[in-house]
C-alpha positions in Angstrom: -33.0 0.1 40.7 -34.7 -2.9 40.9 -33.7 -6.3 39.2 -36.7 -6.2 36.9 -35.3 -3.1 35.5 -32.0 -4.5 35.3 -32.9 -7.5 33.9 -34.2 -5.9 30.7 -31.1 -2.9 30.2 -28.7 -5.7 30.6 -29.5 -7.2 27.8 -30.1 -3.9 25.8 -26.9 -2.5 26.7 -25.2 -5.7 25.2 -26.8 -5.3 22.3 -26.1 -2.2 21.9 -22.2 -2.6 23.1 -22.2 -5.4 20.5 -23.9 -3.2 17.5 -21.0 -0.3 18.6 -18.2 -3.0 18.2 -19.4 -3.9 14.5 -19.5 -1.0 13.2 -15.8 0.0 14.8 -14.7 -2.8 13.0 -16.1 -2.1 9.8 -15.0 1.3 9.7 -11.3 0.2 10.5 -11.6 -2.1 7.6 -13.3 0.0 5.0 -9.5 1.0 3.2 -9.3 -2.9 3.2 -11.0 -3.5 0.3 -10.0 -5.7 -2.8 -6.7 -4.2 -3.5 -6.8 -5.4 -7.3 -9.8 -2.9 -7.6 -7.4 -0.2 -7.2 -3.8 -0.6 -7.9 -4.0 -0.3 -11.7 -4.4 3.4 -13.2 -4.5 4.0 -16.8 -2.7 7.1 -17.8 -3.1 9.2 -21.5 0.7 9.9 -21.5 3.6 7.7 -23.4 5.4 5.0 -21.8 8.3 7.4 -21.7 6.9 10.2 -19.6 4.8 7.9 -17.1 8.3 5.7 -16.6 9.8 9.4 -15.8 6.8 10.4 -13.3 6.8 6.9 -12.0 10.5 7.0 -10.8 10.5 10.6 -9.7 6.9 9.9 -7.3 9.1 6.9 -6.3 11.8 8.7 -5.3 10.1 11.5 -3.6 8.1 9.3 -1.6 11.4 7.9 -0.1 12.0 5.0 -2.3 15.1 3.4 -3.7 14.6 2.3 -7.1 16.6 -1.2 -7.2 15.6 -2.4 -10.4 14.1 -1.0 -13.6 13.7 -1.4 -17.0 11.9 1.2 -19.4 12.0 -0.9 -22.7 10.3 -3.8 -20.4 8.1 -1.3 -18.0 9.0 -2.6 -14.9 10.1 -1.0 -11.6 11.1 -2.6 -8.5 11.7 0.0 -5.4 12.3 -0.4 -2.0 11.3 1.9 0.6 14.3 1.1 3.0 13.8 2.9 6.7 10.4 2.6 8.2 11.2 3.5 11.3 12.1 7.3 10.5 10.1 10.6 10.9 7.0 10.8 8.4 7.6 6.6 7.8 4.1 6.8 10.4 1.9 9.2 8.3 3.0 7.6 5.0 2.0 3.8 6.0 -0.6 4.5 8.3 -0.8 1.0 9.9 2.5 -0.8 8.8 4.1 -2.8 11.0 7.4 -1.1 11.1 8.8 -3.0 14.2 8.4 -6.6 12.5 9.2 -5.9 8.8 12.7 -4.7 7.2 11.2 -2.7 4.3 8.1 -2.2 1.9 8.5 -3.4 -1.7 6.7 -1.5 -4.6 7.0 -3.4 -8.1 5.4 -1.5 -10.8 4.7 -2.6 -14.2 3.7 -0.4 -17.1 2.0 -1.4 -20.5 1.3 0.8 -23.7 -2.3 1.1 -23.9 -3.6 0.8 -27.5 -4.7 4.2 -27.4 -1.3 5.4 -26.8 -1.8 5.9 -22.9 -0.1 3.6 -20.4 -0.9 1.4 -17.7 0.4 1.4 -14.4 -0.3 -1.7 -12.3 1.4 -1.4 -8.5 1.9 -3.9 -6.0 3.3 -3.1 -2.3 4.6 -5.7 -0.1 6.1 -5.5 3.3 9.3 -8.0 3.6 9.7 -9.4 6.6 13.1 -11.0 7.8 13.8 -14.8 7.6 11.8 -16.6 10.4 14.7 -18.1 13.0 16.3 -21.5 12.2 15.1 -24.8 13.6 16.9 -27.4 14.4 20.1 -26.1 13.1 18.8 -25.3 9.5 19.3 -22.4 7.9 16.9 -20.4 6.6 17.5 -17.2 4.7 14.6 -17.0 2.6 12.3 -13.5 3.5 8.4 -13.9 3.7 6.3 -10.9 2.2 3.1 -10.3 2.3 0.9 -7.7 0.2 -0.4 -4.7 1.7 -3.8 -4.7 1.8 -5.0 -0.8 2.9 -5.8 0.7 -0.4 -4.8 4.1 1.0 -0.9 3.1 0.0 -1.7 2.1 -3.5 -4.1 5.6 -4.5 -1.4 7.4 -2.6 1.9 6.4 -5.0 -0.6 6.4 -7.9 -2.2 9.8 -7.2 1.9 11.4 -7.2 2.6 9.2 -10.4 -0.6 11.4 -11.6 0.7 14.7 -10.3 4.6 14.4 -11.6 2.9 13.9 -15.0 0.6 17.2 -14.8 4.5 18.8 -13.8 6.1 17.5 -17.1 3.2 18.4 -19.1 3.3 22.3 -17.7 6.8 22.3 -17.5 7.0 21.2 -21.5 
């Protein structure tokens, strides 16, 4: 080849490496969208029966319900072991190896309609950043999980347990 030739592809091939690189990244990041665009779901059931489905997808997605309240709607769940088998496939992306747990806190609101609300937010709780200078620290740092594949997950069970109580009743 001569360097003519070369001195044209080179440029194209960068180009073109760079164009590849973009678009990598944007299809990684297209189930990071704006999270608040997707973790509410309005249901047509009671309060009652989507507090019931909400605490049995909880639980059947390997969550430990630590808190909850059905006159107030709220729901605070832990999902406890993230490094065991299927932890992978259910948080795609979840840094397992840094983080003690994920947090799910739920809140559910009587529509006026008669339907409820479900709004979910998931968090990953990390463990108290090491002491300096001989404080202690023992306060946990969260952040919210941002791939919007977690939250239509959990809501699309929610969903399911209720079509189960309504063919079951």
């Amino acid at each position: 080849m001569s360097s003519v030739s070369l001195k044209y592809i080179t440029p194209s091939l960068l180009l073109l490496l760079t164009a590849f690189v973009f678009a990598a990244c944007s299809a990684t990041n297209a189930a990071r969208v704006d999270v608040s665009e997707v973790n509410n779901a309005t249901f047509e059931n009671d309060s009652y029966d989507v507090f019931q489905a909400t605490l049995s997808a909880l639980n059947q997605n390997g969550f430990v319900v630590r808190r909850s309240n059905s006159s107030d709607g709220m729901i605070e769940a832990d999902f406890i072991n993230p490094g065991s088998t299927g932890s992978e496939e259910r948080f795609f992306g979840y840094s397992s190896s840094l983080s003690r747990h994920v947090r799910a806190e739920l809140s559910l609101i009587p529509t006026l309609d008669g339907g409820t609300r479900v709004s979910l937010n998931l968090f990953e709780v990390f463990p108290p950043a090491p002491a300096q200078y001989g404080s202690i620290n023992t306060a946990n740092t969260q952040r919210r999980m941002r791939d919007v594949r977690f939250y239509e997950g959990l809501l699309r069970h929610i969903e399911e347990r209720l079509e189960e109580r309504n063919t079951s009743s």
